[in-house]
N, C-alpha and C positions, 0 to 999 in steps of 0.2 A: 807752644809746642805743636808741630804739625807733621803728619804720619799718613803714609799714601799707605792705603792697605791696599791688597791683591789675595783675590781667589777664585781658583779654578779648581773645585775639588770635585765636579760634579757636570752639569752641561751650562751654566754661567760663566761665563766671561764677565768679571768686574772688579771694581777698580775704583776708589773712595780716596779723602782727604776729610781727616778729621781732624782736629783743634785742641787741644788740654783732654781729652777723652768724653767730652758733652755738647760739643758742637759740630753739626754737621755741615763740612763747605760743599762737596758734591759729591756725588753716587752714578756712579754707569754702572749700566750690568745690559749685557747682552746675550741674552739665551738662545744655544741652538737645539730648544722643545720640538720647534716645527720639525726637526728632519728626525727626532725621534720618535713624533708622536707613530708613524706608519708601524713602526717596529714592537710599538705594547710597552715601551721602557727604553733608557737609554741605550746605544751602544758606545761601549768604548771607544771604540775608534773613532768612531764620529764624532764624536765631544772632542778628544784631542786634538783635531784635524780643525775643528771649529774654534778651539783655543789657540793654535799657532796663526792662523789670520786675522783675528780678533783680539790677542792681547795687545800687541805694541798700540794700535789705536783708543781703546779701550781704555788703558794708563793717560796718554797724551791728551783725551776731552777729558778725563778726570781731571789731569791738571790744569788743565785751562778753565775749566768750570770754576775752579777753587778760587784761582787766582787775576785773572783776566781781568774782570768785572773794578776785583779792587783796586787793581792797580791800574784802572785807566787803559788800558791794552785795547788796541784796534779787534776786531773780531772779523777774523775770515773763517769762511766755508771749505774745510778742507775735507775730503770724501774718502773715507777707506774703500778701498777697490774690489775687496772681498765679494763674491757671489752672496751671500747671507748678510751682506751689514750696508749699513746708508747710515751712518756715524757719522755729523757734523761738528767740526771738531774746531770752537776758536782759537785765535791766536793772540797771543801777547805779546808787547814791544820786551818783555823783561823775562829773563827765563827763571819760570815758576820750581825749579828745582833748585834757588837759591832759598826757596823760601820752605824747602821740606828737611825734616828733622833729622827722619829716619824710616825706614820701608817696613811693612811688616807682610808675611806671605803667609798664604795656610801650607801647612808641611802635612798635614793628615787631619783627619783619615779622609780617604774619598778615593778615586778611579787612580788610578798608581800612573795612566799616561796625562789622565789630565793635570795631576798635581805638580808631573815631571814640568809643564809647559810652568806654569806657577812659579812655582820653586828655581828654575833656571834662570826664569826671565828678571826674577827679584834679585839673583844672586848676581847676575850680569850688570843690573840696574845699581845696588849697590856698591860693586868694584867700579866701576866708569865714572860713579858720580860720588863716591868717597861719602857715603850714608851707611849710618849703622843699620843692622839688617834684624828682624826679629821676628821668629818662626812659631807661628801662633796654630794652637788645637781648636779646627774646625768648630768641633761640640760644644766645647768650650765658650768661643765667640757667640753663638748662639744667646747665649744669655746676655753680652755684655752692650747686642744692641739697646736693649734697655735703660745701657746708661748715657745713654744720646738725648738729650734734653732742648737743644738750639739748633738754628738751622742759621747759614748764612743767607743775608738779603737777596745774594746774590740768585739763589738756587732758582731757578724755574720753577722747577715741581714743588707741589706744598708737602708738607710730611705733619702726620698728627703725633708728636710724640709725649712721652712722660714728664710730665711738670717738676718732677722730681728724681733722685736718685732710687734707687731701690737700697734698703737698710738692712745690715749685719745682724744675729745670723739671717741668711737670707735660705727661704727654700724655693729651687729652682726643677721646671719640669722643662725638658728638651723632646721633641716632640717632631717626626721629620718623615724624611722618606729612607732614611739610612740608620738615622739613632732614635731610641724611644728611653730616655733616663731621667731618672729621679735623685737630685743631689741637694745636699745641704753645704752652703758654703756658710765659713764663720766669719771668712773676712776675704778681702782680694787673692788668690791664689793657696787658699789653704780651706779645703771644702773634702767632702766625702762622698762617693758613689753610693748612694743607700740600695737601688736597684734599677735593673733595668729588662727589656725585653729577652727572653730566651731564646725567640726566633727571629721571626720577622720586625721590623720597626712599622709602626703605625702606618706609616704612610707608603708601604711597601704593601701591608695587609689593607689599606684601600685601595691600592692598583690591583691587586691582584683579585679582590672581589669584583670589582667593576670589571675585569677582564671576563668574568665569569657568567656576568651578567648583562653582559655587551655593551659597555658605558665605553665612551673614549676615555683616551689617556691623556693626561694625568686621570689618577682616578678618585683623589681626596677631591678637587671639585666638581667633577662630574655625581661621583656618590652624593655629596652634599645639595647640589640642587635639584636632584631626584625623589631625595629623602623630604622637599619639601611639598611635597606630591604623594608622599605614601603614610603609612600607619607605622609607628613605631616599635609599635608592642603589637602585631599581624603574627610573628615569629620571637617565638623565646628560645633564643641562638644561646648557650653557654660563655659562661663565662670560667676563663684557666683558675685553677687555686694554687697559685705557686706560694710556699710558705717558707723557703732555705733561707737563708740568712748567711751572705757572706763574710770573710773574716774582716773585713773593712766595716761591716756595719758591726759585727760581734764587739770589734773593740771599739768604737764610737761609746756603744752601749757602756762597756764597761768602765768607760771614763768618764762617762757621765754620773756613772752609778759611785763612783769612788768622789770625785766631787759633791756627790749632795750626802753623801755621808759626812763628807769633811767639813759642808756647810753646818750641819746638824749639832754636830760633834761643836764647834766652833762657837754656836751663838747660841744653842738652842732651841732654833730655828729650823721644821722641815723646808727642806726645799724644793717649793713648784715647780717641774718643769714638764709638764704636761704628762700622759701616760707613756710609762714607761716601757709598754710593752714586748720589757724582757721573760715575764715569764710564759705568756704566751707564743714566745719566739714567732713573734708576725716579722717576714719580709720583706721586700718591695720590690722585688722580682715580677712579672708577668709574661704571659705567649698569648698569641693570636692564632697557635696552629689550627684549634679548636675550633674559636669561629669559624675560621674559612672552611674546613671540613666540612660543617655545620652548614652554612650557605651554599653550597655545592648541592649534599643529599638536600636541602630544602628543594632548591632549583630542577634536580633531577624528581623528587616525590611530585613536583605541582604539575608535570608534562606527564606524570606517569612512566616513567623510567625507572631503572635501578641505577644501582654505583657503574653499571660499565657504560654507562652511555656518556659518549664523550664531553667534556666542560666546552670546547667549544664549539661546540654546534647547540647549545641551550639555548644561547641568546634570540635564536632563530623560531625560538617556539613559546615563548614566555612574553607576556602582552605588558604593556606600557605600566599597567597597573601593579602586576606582580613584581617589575622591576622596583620600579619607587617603593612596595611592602618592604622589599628586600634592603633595598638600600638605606630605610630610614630602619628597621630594626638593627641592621648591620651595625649602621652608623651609633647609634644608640648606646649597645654594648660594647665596642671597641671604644667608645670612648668612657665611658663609666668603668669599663676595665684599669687604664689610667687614672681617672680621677678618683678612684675608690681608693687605690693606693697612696697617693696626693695627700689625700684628707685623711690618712693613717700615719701618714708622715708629720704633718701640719700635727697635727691633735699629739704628734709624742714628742716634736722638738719644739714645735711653739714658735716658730721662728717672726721674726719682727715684719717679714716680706715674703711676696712669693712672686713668681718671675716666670713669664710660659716665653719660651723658645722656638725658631725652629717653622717649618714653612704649615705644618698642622694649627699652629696656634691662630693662623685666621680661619679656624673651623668654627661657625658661629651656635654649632651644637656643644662644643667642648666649653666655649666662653657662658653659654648660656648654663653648664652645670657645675662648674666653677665659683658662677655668680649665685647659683644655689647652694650651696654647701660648705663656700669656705665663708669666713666669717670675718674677712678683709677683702676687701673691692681690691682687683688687680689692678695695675695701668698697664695697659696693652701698646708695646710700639707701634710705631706704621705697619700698617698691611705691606709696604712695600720694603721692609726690612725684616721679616719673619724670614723670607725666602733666602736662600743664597746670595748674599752681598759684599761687597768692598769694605761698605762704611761697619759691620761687628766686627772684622779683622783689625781695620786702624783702630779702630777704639779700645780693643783688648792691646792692640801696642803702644798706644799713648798709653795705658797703665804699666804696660811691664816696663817702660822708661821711666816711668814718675816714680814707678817703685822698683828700682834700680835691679829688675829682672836682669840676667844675664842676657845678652846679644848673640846672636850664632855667626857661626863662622861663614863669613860670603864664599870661600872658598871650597869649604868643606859639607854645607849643608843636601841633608839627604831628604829624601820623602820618606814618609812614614802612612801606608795607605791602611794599615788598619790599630793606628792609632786609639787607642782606649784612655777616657777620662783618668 
């Protein structure tokens, strides 16, 4: 079974073919970062505008990537004409959409014009070439690159992926510039939102400190290689105490809790399943408003300023030293804010795996306190699949086919731009 994914939720352009859901045939993705970096963050419009020149090509080296090579196919140089793209795109004597299953597209969440480009072009794709169509949750995919295991001989690029699957219950951290969540899945599409950010998402609250502190954009790598240059513990930035408990974790809780009564009752037997901490009503909620506040008046107290003196004209008066202090303390507590929660989670469901998501997870301060605290080594996909990709859309669609998930309708499907797990 083979499955072209497609997404455009965000400023990538890409476009995958994957195999029973653990092999990867090929991966494009083309970002238009460059024309947003002048702006501090995406613009809308500009990512859409970079999605309608960039998809159709994008899809066409995906499939020739996938299929080309195996089938003997001659390889021509064809050139998308786009201002922003130089896509070399083989060709093959056989046409490689005899050999695709079914399409899968992201439907949400993300930028409501970029997903329209996505979503259209899939729905077009699938009526023309008589492919089932299947509309997969952004956040979601996120985690299912992990279950990418093989690569085809074919591929050019190498990928270091998991030797393995990840195993049921699995607890999984999504981790990004859009979503920051913490969920327990028990098995392929039946998993629970334990919690997630109140405000900002991680990697939202690293642009926007780097912006403060005059780092380019993106700001999760700029922060990060700054932070290897500064003192960690320079600033003791707060950390949020969110403790609420939603009714989705509420009743998780209390099925658990009637289960291991009924174990007890049954055998004899109490039942392990790590702390239960219902009677403490812990969370898994977290904010970053705090930090950032926090980084701000830090930035302002070191130049000798108050609160009104504007955030961006700081950068202009704060020395090479005090930026890295900042950025490794920042870095620090934004991410032990996450993993503190993680390892609350871990330690109360127990779960057999754990699974990081999402374009934060090649944060190699996040992996470094990960590998301190949980008490199971992760396997971390490619660096080059954290990010926004083609290949965790088809992969989450080769599942929803194996496991006879329902299909959408080509005709009738819609975007859903703020989509929630």
């Amino acid at each position: 079974m083979k499955i072209l994914g497609i997404e455009t939720s965000c400023d990538e352009t890409a476009a995958a073919v994957v195999e029973d859901g653990k092999r990867l045939l090929s991966n494009v993705v083309l970002s238009s970062m460059d024309l947003h970096a002048a702006y501090g963050g995406v613009v809308p419009e500009i990512a859409a505008r970079s999605h309608i020149e960039s998809i159709i090509p994008v899809i066409e080296k995906a499939l020739a990537d996938a299929f080309s090579l195996e089938n003997g196919g001659k390889r021509l140089e064809v050139r998308d004409n786009s201002p922003n793209s130089n896509l070399s795109t083989p060709s093959s004597t056989s046409d490689p959409w005899d050999q695709i299953d079914g399409i899968a597209v992201t439907y949400g969440a993300g930028l409501g014009g970029s997903l329209l480009v996505g979503v259209m072009t899939a729905r077009t794709l699938a009526i023309t070439k008589n492919k089932p169509l299947y509309a997969v949750n952004h956040v979601e995919s996120h985690i299912y690159a992990n279950f990418l295991t093989e690569t085809s001989p074919s591929l050019s690029t190498s990928y270091q992926l998991p030797t393995t699957n990840p195993k049921f219950p699995m607890l999984g951290l999504i981790v990004s510039g859009g979503h920051s969540q913490i969920v327990l899945w028990r098995d392929h599409f039946d998993y629970t939102l334990l919690g997630q950010t109140r405000d900002d998402a991680i990697g939202e609250a690293f642009d926007k400190v780097a912006k403060i502190i005059g780092l380019p954009y993106p700001g999760g790598p700029s922060i990060s290689e700054y932070a290897k240059k500064g003192d960690p513990h320079k600033f003791k930035f707060p950390k949020a105490k969110v403790n609420s408990v939603s009714p989705a974790l509420e009743k998780l809780r209390n099925e658990m809790q009637a289960t291991s009564t009924l174990r007890h009752n049954s055998n004899g037997r109490s039942f392990a399943s790590g702390r239960t901490g219902v009677a403490q009503g812990a969370g898994y909620d977290y904010s970053f408003s705090g930090v950032k506040t926090a980084v701000l008046r830090a930035a302002q107290e070191l130049i000798g300023e108050d609160h009104h003196f504007p955030s961006h004209k700081l950068s202009e008066r704060l020395s090479d030293t005090q930026k890295a202090d900042i950025a490794a303390s920042f870095q620090r507590i934004a991410v032990e804010t996450v993993v503190d929660k993680l390892v609350e989670a871990f330690d109360e469901f127990q779960p057999k795996s754990v699974v990081i998501g999402g374009g934060v997870a090649a944060n190699t301060e996040l992996r470094r306190q990960l590998a301190d605290r949980l008490p199971l080594p992760i396997e971390y996909t490619d660096m080059k699949l954290c990010t926004d990709n083609g290949a965790m859309i088809a992969t989450l669609g080769c599942y929803k086919v194996a496991l006879n998930q329902p299909a959408a309708d080509p005709f009738t499907l819609d975007i859903a731009p703020n989509l929630s797990m």
